[in-house]
One Martini backbone bead per residue (centre of mass of N, CA, C, O) as a GRO file, in nm:
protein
   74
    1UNK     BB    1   0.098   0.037   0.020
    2UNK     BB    2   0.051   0.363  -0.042
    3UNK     BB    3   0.172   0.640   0.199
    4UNK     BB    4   0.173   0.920   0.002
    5UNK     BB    5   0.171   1.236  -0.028
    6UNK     BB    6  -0.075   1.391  -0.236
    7UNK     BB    7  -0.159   1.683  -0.421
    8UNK     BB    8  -0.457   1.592  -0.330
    9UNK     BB    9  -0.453   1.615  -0.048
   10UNK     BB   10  -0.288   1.890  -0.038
   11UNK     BB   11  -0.567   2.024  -0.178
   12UNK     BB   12  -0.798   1.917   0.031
   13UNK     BB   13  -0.717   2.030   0.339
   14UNK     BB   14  -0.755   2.321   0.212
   15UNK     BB   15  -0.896   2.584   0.138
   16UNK     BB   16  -0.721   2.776  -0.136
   17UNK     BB   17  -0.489   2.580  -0.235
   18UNK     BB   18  -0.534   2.614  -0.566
   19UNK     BB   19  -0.518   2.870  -0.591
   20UNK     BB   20  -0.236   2.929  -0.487
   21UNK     BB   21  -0.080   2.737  -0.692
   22UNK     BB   22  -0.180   2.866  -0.950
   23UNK     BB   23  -0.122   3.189  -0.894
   24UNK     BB   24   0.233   3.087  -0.832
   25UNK     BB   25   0.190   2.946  -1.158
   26UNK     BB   26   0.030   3.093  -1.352
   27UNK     BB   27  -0.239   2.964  -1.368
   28UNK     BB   28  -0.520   2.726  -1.399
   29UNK     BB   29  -0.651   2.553  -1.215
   30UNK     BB   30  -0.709   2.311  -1.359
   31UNK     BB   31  -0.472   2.220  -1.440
   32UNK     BB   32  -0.368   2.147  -1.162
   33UNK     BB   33  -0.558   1.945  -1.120
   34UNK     BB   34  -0.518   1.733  -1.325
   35UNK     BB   35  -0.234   1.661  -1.195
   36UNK     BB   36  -0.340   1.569  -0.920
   37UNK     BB   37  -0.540   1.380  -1.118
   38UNK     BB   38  -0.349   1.234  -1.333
   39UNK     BB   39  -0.387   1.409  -1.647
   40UNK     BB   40  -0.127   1.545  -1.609
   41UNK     BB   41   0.164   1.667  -1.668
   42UNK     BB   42   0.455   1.746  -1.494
   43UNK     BB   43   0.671   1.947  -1.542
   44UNK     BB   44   0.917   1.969  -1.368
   45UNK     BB   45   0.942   2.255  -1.269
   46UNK     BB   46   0.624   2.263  -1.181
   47UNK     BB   47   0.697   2.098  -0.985
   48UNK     BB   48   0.909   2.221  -0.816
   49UNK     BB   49   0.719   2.461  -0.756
   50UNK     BB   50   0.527   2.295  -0.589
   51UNK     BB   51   0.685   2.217  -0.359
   52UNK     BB   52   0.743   2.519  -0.274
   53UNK     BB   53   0.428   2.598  -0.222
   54UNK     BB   54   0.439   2.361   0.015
   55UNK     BB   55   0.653   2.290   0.146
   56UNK     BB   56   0.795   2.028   0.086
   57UNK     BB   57   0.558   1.787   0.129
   58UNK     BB   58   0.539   1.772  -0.172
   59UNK     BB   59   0.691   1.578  -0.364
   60UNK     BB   60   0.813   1.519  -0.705
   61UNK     BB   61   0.763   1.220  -0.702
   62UNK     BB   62   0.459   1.263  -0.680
   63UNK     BB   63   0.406   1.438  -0.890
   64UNK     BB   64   0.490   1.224  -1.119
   65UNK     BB   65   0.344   0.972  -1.025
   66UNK     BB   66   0.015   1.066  -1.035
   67UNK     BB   67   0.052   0.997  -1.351
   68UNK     BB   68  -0.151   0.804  -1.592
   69UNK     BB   69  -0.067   0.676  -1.807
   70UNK     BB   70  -0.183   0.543  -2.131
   71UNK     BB   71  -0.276   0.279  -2.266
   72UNK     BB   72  -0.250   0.088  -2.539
   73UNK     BB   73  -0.494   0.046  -2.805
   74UNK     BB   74  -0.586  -0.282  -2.910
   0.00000   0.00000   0.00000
């Protein structure tokens, strides 16, 4: 079982989190929650940057793992 910090849930936590990491991003919201929803990947800089808006409670490797890569259609 992984029980890894993740993106989604440190965005959870608290009203106005996606708000202030979107806008310390210039993003719109919504790209932000794709990334955190595993629907976007996150650049490295990126991820990097959300590291440090979270005050690296949330890890970069976290970040990259939350990607849900798409398998290849039969």
């Amino acid at each position: 079982m992984n029980n890894e910090y993740t993106l989604r849930m440190w965005l959870d936590e608290k009203r106005g989190r996606l708000t202030r990491i979107a806008k310390g991003l210039n993003k719109h919201y919504t790209w932000v929650s794709q990334i955190a929803n595993g629907q976007k990947k996150a650049p490295l800089d990126t991820a990097i940057k959300i590291a440090e808006l979270t005050n690296n409670e949330v890890s970069i490797q976290a970040i990259a793992r939350a990607y849900k890569s798409r398998s290849p259609k039969n």
